[in-house]
VOLOKE-42586 format. One record per residue (C-alpha): residue number from 0; residue in three letters; z, x, y. Coordinates in Angstrom, 2 decimals. Example, Ala and Ser with C-alpha at 12.3 -4.5 7.8 and 13.67 -1.06 7.14 Angstrom:
# residues 2
lomar | kolti | z | x | y
0 | ALA | 7.80 | 12.30 | -4.50
1 | SER | 7.14 | 13.67 | -1.06
This chain:
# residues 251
lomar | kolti | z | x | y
0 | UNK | 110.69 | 6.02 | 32.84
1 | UNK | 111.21 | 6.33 | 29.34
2 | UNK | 114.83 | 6.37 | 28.43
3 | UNK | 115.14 | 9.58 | 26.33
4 | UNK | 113.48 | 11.14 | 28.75
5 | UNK | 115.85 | 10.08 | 31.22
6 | UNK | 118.59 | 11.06 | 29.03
7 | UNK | 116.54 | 14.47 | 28.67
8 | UNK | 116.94 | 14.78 | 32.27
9 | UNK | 120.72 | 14.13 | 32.72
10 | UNK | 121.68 | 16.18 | 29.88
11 | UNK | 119.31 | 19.08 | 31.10
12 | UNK | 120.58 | 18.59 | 34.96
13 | UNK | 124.52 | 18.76 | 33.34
14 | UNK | 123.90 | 21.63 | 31.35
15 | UNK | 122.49 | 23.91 | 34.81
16 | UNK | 124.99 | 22.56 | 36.57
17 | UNK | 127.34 | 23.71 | 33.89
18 | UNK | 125.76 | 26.93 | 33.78
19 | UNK | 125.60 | 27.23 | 37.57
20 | UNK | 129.63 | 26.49 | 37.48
21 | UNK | 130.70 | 29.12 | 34.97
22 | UNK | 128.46 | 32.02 | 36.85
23 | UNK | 130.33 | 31.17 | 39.84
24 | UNK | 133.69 | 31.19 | 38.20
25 | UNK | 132.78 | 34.27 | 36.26
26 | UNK | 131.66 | 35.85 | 39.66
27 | UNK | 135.35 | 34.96 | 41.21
28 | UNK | 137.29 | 36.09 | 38.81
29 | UNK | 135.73 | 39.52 | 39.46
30 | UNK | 138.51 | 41.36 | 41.48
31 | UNK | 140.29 | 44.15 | 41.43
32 | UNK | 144.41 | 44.56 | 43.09
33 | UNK | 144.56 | 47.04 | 45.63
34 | UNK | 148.36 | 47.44 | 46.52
35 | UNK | 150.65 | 49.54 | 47.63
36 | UNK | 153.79 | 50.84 | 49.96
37 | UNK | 154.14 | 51.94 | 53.75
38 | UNK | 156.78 | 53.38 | 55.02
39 | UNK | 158.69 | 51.71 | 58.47
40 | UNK | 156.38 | 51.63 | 61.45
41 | UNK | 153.45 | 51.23 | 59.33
42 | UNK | 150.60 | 48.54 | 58.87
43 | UNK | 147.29 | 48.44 | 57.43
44 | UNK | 143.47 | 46.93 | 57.72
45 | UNK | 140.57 | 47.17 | 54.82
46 | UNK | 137.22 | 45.94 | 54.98
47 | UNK | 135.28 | 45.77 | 51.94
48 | UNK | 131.61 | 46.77 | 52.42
49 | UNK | 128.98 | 45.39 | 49.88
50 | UNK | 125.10 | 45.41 | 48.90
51 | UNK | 122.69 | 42.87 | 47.60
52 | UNK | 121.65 | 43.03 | 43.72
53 | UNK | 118.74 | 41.21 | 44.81
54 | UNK | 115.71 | 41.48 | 46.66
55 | UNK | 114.68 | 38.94 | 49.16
56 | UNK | 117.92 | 37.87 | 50.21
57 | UNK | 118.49 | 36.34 | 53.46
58 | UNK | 121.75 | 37.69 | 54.08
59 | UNK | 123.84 | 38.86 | 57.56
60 | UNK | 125.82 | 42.07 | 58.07
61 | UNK | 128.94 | 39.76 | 57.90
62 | UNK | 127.93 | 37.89 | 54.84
63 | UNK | 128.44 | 41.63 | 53.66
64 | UNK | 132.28 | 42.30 | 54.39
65 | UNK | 135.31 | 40.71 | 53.78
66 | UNK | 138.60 | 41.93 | 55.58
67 | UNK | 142.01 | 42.32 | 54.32
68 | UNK | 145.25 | 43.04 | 56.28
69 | UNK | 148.84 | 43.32 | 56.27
70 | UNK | 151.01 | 40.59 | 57.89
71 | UNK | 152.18 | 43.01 | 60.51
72 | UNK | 150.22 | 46.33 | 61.83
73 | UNK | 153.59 | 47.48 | 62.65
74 | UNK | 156.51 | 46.87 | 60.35
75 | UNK | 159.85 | 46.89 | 61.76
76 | UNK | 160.75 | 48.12 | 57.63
77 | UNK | 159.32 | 49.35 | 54.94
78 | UNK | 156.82 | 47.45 | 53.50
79 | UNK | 153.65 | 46.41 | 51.08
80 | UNK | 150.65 | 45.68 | 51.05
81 | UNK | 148.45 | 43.54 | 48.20
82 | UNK | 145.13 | 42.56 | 48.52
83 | UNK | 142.27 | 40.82 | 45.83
84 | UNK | 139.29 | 42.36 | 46.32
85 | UNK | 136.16 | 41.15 | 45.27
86 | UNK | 133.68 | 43.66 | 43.15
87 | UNK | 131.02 | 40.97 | 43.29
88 | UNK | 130.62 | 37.55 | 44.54
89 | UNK | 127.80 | 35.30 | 45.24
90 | UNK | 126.67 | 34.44 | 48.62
91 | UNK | 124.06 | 32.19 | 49.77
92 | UNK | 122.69 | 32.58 | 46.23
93 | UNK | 123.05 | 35.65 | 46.00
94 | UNK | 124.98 | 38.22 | 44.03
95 | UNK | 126.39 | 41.28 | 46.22
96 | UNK | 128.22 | 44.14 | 44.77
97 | UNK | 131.00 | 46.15 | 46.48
98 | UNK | 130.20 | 49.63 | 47.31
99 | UNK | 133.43 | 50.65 | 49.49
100 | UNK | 136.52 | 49.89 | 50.96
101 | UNK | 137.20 | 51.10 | 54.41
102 | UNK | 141.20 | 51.97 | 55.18
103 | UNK | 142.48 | 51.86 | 58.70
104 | UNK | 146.33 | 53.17 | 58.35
105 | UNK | 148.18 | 52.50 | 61.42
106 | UNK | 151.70 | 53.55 | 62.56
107 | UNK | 153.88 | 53.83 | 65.35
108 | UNK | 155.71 | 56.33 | 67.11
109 | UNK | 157.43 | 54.55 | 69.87
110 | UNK | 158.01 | 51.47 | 72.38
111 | UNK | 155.78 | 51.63 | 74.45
112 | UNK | 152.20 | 49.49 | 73.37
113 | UNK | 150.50 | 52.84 | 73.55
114 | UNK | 152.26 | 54.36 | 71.31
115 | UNK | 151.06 | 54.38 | 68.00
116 | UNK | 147.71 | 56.08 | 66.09
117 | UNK | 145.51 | 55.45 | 63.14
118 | UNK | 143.80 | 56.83 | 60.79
119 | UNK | 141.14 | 56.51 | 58.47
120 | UNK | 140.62 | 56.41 | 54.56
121 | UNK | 137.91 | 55.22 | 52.51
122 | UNK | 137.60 | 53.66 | 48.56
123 | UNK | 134.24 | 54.24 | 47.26
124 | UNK | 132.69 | 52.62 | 44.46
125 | UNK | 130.35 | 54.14 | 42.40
126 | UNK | 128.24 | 54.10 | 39.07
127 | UNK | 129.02 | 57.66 | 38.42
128 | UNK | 132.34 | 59.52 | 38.80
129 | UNK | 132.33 | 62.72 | 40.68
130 | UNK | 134.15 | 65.52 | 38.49
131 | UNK | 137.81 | 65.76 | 38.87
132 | UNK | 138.53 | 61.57 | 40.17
133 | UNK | 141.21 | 60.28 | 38.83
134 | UNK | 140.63 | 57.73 | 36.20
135 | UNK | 142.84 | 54.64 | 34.95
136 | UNK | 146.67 | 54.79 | 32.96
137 | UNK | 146.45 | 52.07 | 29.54
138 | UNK | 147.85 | 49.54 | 31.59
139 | UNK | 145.05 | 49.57 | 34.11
140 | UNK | 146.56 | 51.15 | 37.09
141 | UNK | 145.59 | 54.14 | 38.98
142 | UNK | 148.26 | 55.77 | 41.16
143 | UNK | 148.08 | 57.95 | 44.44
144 | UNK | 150.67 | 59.03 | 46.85
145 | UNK | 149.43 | 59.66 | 50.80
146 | UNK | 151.11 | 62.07 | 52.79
147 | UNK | 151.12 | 60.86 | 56.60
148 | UNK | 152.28 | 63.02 | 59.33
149 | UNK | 151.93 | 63.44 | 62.85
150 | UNK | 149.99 | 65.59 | 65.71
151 | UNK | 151.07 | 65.61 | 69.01
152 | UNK | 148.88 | 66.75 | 72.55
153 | UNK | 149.50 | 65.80 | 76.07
154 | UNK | 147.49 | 62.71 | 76.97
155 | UNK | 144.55 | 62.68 | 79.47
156 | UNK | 144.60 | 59.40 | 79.90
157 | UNK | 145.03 | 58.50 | 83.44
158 | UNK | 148.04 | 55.52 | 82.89
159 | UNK | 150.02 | 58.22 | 80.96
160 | UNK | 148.63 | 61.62 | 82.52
161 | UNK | 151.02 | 64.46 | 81.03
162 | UNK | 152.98 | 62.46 | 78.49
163 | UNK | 153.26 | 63.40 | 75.10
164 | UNK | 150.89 | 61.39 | 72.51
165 | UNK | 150.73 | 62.06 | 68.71
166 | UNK | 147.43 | 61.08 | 66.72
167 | UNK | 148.28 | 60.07 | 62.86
168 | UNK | 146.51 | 62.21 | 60.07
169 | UNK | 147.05 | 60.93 | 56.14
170 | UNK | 145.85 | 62.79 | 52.88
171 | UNK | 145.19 | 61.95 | 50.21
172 | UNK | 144.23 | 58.28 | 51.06
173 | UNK | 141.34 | 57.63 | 49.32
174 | UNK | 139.70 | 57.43 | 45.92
175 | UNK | 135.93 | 57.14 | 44.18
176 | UNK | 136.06 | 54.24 | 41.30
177 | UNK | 133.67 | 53.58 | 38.91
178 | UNK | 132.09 | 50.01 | 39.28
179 | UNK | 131.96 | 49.57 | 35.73
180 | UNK | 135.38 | 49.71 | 35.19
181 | UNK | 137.13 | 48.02 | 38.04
182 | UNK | 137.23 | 44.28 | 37.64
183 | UNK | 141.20 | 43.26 | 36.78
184 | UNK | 142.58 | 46.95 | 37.59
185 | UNK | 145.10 | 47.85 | 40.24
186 | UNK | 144.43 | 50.38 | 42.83
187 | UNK | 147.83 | 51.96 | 43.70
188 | UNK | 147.80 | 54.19 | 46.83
189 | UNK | 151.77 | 54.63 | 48.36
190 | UNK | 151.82 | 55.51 | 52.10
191 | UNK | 154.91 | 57.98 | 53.18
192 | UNK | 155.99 | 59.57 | 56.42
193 | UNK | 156.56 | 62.90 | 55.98
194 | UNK | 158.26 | 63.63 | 58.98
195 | UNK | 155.59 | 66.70 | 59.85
196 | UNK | 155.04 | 66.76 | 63.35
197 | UNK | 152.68 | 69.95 | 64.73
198 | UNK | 150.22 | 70.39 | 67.48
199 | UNK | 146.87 | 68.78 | 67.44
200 | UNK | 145.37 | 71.82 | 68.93
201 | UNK | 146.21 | 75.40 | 67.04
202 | UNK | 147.07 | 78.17 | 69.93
203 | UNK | 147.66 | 75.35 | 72.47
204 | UNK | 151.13 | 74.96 | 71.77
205 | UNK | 153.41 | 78.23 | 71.73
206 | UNK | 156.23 | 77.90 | 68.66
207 | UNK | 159.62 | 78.91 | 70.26
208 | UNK | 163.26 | 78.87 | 68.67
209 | UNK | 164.34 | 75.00 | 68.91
210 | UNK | 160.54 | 73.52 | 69.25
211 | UNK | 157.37 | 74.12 | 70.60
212 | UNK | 156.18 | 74.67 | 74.60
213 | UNK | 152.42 | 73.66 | 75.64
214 | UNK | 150.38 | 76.27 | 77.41
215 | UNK | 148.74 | 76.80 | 80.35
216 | UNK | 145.47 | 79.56 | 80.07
217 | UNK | 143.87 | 81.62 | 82.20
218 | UNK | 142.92 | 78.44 | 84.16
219 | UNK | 146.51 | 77.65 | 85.20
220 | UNK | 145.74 | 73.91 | 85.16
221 | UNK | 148.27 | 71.06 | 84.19
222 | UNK | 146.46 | 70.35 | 81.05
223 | UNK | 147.48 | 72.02 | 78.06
224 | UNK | 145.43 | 74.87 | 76.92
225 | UNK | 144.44 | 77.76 | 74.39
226 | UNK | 147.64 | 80.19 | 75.09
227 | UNK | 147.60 | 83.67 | 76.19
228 | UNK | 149.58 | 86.72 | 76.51
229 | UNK | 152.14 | 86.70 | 77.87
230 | UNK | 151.93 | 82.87 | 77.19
231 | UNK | 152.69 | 80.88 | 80.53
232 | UNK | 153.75 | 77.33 | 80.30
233 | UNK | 153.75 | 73.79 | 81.56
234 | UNK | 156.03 | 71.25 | 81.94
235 | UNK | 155.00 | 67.40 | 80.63
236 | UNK | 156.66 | 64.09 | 80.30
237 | UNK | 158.33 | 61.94 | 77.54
238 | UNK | 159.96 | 58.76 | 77.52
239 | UNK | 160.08 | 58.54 | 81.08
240 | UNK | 161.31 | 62.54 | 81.23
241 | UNK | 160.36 | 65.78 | 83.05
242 | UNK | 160.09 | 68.50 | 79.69
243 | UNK | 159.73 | 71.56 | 78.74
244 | UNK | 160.46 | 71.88 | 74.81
245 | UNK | 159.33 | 69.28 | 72.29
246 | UNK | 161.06 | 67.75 | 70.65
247 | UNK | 164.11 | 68.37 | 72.69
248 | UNK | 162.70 | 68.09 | 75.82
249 | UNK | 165.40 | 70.74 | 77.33
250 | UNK | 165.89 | 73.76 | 75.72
């Protein structure tokens, strides 16, 4: 083979691989910080959920998502959370492109391994903001606070039949970002408990002085249900308790 033309060849096989290199560095660098703080109790789990820019790409629902998570679901203090998340990457030569972040907020509310909840939030990514989203400070950062608080019903689960659960609900725990503007910003969403507990069901829980008393209906079953007048009541359980008021279980 003629030597220049050898020489050709290595210089022209460098300079793709060269090229190949700084797309792939380019493409990792493209993150963006999502971060935050939980309050005691508290944990959380993201998955990040992305598309194909190009056709014809052999690519798997899990070649798709990367997860994130917090050391601990379940904090025994307040804590943080901080994860890089990719807005594109390249995968099996491919480029994908994220188009949403799902949230899974979990907390709990006592000892026992059934007791805690989560909840569910969402970051989506979009090449249009709709009216009103909140947009980034000059220093790249764009700020939330969730409000987390607390529902409680009487199980129906047969292992705890008649006790007291409480299902988390957060607001405020999401945000639309523009794709455009996302690589090297910081999400900021902060996670408090506000301390808000209240039925899960309106009208099947009767407010009284020091609390709240479940209802029985027209039924008269042990299950809680939609009160009536005069409001009759049940008795449930709680931490191992016979009750009648919550939270005070006595009145």
């Amino acid at each position: 083979m003629n030597r220049y033309l050898l020489r050709g060849l290595v210089f022209l096989f460098a300079l793709l691989q060269l090229i190949g290199c700084s797309t792939v560095s380019s493409l990792s660098e493209e993150t963006f910080t999502f971060q935050g703080k939980l309050p005691k109790g508290f944990g959380m789990e993201a998955q990040a959920h992305y598309y194909s820019l190009e056709d014809g790409c052999a690519l798997s629902n899990w070649d798709l998502i990367k997860e994130f998570s917090t050391e601990k679901l379940f904090s025994s203090n307040e804590g943080q959370y901080q994860f890089q998340v990719p807005v594109r990457y390249r995968v099996n030569g491919c480029v994908v492109q994220l188009s949403r972040v799902g949230l899974y907020i979990y907390g709990r509310y006592g000892k026992a391994d059934w007791q805690y909840s989560r909840d569910l939030g969402g970051i989506y990514v979009v090449e249009q903001l709709p009216e009103g989203s909140l947009s980034f400070d000059n220093k790249g950062i764009l700020r939330k606070q969730a409000h987390c608080e607390w529902l409680f019903k009487l199980s129906t689960a047969r292992s705890r039949l008649g006790n007291v659960s409480k299902l988390l609900s957060c607001k405020n725990d999401g945000a639309y970002l523009s794709v455009n503007d996302l690589v090297g910003k910081i999400v900021e969403i902060d996670f408090s408990d506000t301390g808000i507990e209240r039925p899960f069901l309106d009208g099947y829980w009767k407010k009284v002085g020091n609390g709240w008393r479940p209802c029985t209906g027209r039924w008269g079953t042990k299950f809680e249900e939609l009160c009536i007048e005069p409001p009759r009541f049940i008795p449930f359980k709680m931490e191992g308790r016979e009750c009648v008021i919550y939270p005070g279980c006595t009145e």
